[in-house]
N, C-alpha and C positions, 0 to 999 in steps of 0.2 A: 652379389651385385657389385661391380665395379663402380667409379666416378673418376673420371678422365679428366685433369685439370690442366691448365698452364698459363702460365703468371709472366706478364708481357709489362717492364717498366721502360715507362719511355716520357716524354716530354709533351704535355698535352698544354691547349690554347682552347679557352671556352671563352666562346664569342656569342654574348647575352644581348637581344637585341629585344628592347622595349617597346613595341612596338605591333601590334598586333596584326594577326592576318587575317584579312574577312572575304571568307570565301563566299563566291558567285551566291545570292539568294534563291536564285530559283534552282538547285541542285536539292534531292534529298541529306537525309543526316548521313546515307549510307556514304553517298558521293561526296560528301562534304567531306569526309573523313579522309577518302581518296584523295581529291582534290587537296585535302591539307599537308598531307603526308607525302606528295608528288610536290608539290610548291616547297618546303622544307629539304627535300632530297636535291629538288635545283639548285635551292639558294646554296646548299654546302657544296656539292660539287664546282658552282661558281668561284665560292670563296676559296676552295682546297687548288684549282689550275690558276686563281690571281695572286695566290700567296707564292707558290714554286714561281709564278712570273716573276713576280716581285724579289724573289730570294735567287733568279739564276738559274734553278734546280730543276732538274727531270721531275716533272708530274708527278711518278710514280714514288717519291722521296718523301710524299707527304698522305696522309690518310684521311678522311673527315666521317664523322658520325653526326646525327642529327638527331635534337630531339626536342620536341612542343612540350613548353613548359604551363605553367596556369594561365590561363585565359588567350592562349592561341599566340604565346608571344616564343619566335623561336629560340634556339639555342646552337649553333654550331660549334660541335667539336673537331680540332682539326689537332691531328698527334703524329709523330715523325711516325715513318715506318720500318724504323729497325729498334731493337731492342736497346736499351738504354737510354735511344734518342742519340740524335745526332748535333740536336741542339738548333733546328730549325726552328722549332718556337718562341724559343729563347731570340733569337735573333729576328722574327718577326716586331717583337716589341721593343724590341731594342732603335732597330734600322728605320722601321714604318710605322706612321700613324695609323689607328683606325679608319680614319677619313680617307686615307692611302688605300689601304685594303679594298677598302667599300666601292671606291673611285672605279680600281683594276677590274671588282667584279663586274661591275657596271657596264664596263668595255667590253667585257667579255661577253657579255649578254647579250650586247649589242650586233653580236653576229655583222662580220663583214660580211658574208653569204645571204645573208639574211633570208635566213632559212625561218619554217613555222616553228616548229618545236626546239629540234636540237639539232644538231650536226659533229660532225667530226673537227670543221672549223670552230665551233665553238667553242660545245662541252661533252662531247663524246669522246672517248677514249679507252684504253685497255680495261684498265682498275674498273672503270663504272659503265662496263659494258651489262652488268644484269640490269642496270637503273634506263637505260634511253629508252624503255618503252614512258617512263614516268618523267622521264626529264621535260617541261616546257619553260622557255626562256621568258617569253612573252610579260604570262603575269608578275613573275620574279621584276622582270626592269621595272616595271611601272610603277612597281610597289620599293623596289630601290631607290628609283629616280625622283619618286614623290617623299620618301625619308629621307635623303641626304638634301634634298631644295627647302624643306620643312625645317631643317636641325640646322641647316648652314655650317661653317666652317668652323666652330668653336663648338658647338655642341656636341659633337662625336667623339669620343674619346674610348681610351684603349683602356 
């Protein structure tokens, strides 16, 4: 038996947000699960096209992972996409606030199209082309919109 390994060092930004998701009540636990893991997968892709805004850069220059931490509170990881890094995270923290960040995604959710789910204007693109069946903007803003109006402008931090 073989094990096919490869070891990828780069520059990673983990964006811990405290803050809980409560998914729709009347869904099952199966749908619940859906529903949380599809909300989580917006939110990062949201975050990963406001950061390349925010940084200048081609979309594709930057990468995001996602993943529900204890009690439904997310976690987006977002990591350059070449090896070593390019030093795009690094210069997220450096240049932009959190509240900056969150601001950008924000906008971006907001769809000038204003499309239901997702669009090409929004958050569709090459990289997260397997995710636009799971992508919806919707619950993401409102659940945005209602933490950054909650937290105000001092509470957000990087």
């Amino acid at each position: 038996m073989e094990d096919l390994a490869h070891e990828f060092r780069t520059d990673v930004l983990q964006i811990r947000i405290d803050d809980p998701i409560l998914a729709p009540s009347d869904l099952s636990n199966d749908e619940r699960v859906g529903w949380l893991n599809a909300f989580v997968r917006t939110l990062s892709e949201a975050v990963r096209l406001a950061c390349a805004q925010l940084l200048g850069i081609d979309q594709r220059e930057l990468s995001a992972t996602v993943r529900n931490r204890m009690f439904q509170h997310p976690e987006v990881i977002l990591f350059d996409g070449v090896p070593g890094g390019a030093g795009y995270c690094r210069m997220l923290l450096v240049r932009h606030s959190m509240r900056e960040i969150l601001m950008t995604t924000l906008r971006i959710l907001a769809c000038p199209a204003e499309c239901s789910y997702s669009c090409r204007v929004c958050l569709q693109d090459y990289d997260n082309q397997i995710h636009w069946e799971k992508l919806n903007r919707k619950p993401v803003l409102t659940w945005l919109a209602k933490l950054l109006a909650e937290t105000g402008p001092a509470n957000v931090v990087a």
